[in-house]
N, C-alpha and C positions, 0 to 999 in steps of 0.2 A: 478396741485399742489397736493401734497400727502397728506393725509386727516389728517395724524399730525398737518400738517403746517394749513389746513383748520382749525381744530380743533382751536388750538392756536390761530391762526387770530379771531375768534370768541370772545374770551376773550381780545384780545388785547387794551388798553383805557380802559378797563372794570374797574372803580374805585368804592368802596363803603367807604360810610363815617362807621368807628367803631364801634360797634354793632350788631344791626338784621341784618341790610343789608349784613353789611362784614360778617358775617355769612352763612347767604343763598347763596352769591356769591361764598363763600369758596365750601360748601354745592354740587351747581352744576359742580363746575370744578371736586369735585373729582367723583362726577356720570357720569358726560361726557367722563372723564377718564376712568372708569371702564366699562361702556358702550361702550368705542370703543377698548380698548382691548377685550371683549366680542363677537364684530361683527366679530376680526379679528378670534378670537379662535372658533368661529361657520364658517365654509366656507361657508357651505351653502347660508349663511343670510348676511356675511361681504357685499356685495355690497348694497342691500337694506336698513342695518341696518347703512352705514356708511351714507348714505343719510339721513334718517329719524333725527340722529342726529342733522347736519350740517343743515336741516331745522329747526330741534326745537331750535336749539341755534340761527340763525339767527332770527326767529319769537321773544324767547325772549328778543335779543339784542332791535329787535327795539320795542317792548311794554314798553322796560325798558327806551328805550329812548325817546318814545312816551309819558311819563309822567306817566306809572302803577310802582305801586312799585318791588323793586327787589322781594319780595315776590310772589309776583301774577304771576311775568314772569318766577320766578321758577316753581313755582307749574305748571303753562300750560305749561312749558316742558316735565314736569314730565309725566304731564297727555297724550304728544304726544306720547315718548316714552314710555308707558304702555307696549306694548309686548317684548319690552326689559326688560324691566324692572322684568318682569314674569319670565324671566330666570333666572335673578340674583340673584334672592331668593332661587334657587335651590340648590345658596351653603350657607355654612355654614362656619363662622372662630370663632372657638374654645379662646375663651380667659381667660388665664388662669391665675389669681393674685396669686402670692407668692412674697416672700422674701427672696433673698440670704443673707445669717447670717453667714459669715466666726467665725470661732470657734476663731481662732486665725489668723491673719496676720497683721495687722498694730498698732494691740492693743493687751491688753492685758484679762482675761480671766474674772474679775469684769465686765470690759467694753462690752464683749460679753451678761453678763447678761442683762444688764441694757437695750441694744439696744435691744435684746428676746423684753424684757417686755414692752416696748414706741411700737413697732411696733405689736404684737400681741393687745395689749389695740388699737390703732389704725383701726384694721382691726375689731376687733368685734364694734365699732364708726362705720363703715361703712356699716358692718350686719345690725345693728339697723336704720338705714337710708336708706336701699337700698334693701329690701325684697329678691331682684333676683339678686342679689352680691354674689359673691362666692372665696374660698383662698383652696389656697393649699400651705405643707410644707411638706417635708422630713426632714431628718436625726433625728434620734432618739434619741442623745443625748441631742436635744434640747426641746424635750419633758422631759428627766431627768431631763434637765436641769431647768424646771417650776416645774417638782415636786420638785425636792429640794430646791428650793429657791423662788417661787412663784404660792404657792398651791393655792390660789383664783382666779388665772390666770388660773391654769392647772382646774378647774373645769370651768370654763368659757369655754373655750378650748372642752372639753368631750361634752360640750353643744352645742356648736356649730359643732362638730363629726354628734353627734346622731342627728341632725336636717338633717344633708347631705347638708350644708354647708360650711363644712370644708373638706379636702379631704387630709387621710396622707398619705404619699407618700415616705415610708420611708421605704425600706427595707437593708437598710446599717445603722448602729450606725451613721458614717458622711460620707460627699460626700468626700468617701476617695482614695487615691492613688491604681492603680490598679497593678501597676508594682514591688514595693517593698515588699506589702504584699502578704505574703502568702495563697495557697489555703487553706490551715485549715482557717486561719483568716477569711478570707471572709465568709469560711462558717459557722463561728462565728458569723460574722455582721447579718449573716441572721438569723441565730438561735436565736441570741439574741433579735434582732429587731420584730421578729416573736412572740417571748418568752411576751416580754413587750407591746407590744400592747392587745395581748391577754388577760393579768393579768391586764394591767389600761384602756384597752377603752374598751373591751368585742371583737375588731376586731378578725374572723376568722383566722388560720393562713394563709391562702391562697386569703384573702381577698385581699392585694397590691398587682396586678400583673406587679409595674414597679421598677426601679431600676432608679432613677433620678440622673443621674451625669451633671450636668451642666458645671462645673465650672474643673471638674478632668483634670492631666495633658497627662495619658494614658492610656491603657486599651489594657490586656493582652488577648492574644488568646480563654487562657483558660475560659475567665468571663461568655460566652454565657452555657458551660457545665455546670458551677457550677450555676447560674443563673435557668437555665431551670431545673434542680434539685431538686430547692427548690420550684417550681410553677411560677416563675415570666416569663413574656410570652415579656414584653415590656423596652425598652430602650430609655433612651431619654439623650444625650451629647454636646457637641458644641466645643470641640477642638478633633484634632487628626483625622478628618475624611478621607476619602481615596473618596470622588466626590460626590456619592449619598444622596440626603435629607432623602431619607427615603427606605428602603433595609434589608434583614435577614441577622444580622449577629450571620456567622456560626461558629465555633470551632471547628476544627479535627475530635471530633466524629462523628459529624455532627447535633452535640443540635444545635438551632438555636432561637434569640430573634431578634422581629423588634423592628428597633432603627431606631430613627427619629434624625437627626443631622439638629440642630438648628444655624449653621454657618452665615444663610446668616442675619438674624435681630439680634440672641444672645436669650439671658433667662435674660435680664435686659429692656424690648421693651418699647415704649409707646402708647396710644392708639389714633392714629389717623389715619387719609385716608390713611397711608400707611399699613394697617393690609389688603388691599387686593391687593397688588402686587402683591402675588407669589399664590392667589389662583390660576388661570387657566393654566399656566404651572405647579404646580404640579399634576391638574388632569389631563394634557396630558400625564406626565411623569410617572405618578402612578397608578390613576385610581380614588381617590376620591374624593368628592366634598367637605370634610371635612377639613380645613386645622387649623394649631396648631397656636397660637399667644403668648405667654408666655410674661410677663410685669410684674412691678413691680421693683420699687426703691432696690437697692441691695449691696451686699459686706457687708454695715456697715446697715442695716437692711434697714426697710423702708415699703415696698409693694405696694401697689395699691394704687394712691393718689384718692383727693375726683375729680380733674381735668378726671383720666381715669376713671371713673365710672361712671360721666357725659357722657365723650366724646362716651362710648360705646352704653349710652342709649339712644343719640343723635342719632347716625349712624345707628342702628338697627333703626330707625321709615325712614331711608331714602327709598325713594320707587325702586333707581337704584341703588342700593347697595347688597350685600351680608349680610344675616340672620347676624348680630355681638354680639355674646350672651356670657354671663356669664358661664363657661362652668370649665369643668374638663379635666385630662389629660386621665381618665378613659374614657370619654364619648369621645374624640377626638379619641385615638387608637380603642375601640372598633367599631366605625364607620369605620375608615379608614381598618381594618383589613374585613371588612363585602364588601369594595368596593375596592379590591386591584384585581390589572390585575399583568402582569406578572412584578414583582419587580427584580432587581438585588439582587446577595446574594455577602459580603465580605465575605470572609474565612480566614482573615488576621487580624494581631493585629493593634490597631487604637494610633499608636504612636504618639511620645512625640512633643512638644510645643515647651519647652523652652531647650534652648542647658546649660548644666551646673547644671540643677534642683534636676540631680541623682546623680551628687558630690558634692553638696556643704553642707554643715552644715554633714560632716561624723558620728558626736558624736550621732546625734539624729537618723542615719541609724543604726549603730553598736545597738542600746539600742531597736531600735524595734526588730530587728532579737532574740536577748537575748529575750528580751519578748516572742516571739512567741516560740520560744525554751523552756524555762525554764517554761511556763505554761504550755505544751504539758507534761514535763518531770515532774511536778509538780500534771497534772492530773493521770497521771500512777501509780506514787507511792501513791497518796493518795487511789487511787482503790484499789490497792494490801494489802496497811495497813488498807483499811478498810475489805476486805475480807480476808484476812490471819492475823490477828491480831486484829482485833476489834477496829482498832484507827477510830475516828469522823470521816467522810469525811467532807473539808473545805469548802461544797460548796460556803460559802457566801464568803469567800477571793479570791476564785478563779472566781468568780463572776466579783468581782470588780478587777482583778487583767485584765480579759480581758478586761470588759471596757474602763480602762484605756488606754492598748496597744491600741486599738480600737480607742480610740480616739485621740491619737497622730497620728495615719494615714492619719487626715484630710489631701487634700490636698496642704494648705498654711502650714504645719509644717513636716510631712513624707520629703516631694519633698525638703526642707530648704527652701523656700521666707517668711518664719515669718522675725519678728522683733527679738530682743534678748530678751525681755522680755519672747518672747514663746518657746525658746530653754531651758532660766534657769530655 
């Protein structure tokens, strides 16, 4: 019989009443599980380590039916499988709480506030309850979007920065469309985004070195050039991919960022025994023992509930488990780029999703391209009139004149999938 089937058979009638028990029982299927994908991923050890299993689980079925508690006949599995279990702490899964905050899509742009504000208040509830708890957020309009409308948030926010608990992740204004805007624009979002962190957290401008598009619907050849231009080294996506989890992608001249595509779980995950399915094939496939888990309630705010915060510090004391820790997007790349063997490189654009996204709502395409225009044509003359005539330069309308453009790029409003409220 094939040690799956063995496997399974072992658990089979295995009933625990609600509580501890079904806990710990939960507990060992997913260590036996991860323990016997582990013997097969060792060759060496698969036939010794598939035994030592299918013994421990056999000894604690019958302790358990002998009359010890589910508890006791966990733990002495635990304790047989110990040299397994010594390996599986060698890796690590990265888990990373945020919040997807669509700017606009199915509401409207008061309502985007308010969700900001209930889920940021939420996630520092959770700092304060959970020492080794950690968030991360991009887009930078939504940090504008707490200075102008919720300054005792936005110093709360700064606080939790400079602790090195909060992690921004924001080198775009928003997670915007990469195919309509243009290359000035982008390297707008980056200037700008560079600009404001520097002037309200003290961040370096070289400090974010990733570029988070979760949620985008494509992404032009061009992005890794203008990307690696401004410092940013890292990519992280989930639609538009071309096969590879994680791969350089290259651009014509041959700038190159690694971009991790989160296709197979998403950037919306939850945290339980399945955050280590995909560790040991990606270190067959890549090389590290570090792998990304991104969670967190999303679209209409949300983040890390008090359930995954629990569940991660549950899973992290299991002893046939993989390290499950509190973690950054910063500390996941930088590891994985430290243990990368030879990776694939794309050198092609990471297109579109949805069929009709690039024609639909024309009125809002026409008004950004104007925008981009007419602020380029807007910058020039006010340079000229201010060196050949003396007139002010506008900085602060032009300021706000890209932000704007900027922020209608998101991309549930650039692409058209808003509602009508976010086109008028």
């Amino acid at each position: 019989m094939a040690f799956i089937e063995e496997l399974d058979k072992q658990f089979l009638g295995l009933d625990a009443d609600a509580g501890s028990a079904q806990n710990w029982l939960a507990r060992l299927k997913a260590e036996a599980e991860f323990a016997g994908r582990l013997a097969e991923h060792k060759a060496d050890k698969t036939t010794e380590w598939q035994a030592l299993i299918l013994e421990a689980l056999a000894e604690a079925r019958k302790a358990w039916t002998s009359g010890s508690t589910v508890q006791q006949a966990v733990e002495a599995a635990e304790v047989k499988l110990a040299p397994i279990g010594a390996v599986a702490k060698e890796y690590t899964i990265h888990c990373v709480g945020h919040a997807h905050i669509d700017m606009n899509w199915q509401w409207d742009w008061p309502e985007t506030v308010a969700t900001t504000n209930d889920t940021f208040l939420t996630v520092d509830k959770l700092m304060n309850e959970t020492p080794s708890f950690t968030f991360s957020q991009d887009q930078t309009s939504i940090y504008q979007l707490m200075k102008d409308y919720l300054p005792e948030l936005t110093e709360t926010v700064k606080r939790r920065v400079a602790e090195g608990r909060w992690e921004v992740t924001s080198n775009q204004w928003v997670e915007g469309d990469k195919n309509l805007a243009s290359g000035e624009i982008i390297c707008r979002h980056l200037l700008y985004t560079k600009r404001f962190f520097k002037a309200e957290y003290g961040l370096d401008y070289d400090a974010v070195k990733l570029d988070y598009e979760p949620d985008t619907f494509g992404h032009a050849i061009t992005v890794p050039t203008l990307l690696a231009d401004a410092g940013v080294r890292w990519y992280y996506f989930c639609r538009g991919g071309r096969g590879p989890q994680l791969f350089w992608w290259q651009a014509k001249d041959g700038s190159r960022v690694l971009a991790f595509d989160d296709n197979k779980q998403w950037y919306m995950g939850v945290l339980d025994a399945s955050v280590a399915r995909f560790v040991l094939e990606f270190e067959a496939e890549y090389g590290p023992k570090d792998y990304l888990w991104a969670y967190g309630v999303g679209n209409h705010g949300g983040g890390p509930t008090r359930k995954d915060v629990a569940s991660a510090l549950e899973m992290d004391s299991w002893p046939l488990f993989p390290n499950v820790k509190f973690s950054t997007y910063k500390a996941f790349y930088t590891a994985a780029e430290q243990q990368l063997k030879e990776i694939p490189v794309v050198d092609q654009e990471l297109n579109y999703v949805f069929e009709g996204c690039y024609t639909s709502e024309s009125n809002i395409k026409y008004a950004n391209r104007k925008g981009e225009c007419y602020l380029v044509e807007a910058e020039a003359c006010a340079a000229l009139g201010s060196k050949l005539c003396g007139t002010p330069y506008p900085a602060a309308g032009l300021r706000l004149g890209w932000q704007h453009t900027m922020f209608n790029q998101f991309h549930d409003i650039l692409p058209g999938s808003g509602v009508r409220s976010t086109y008028r």
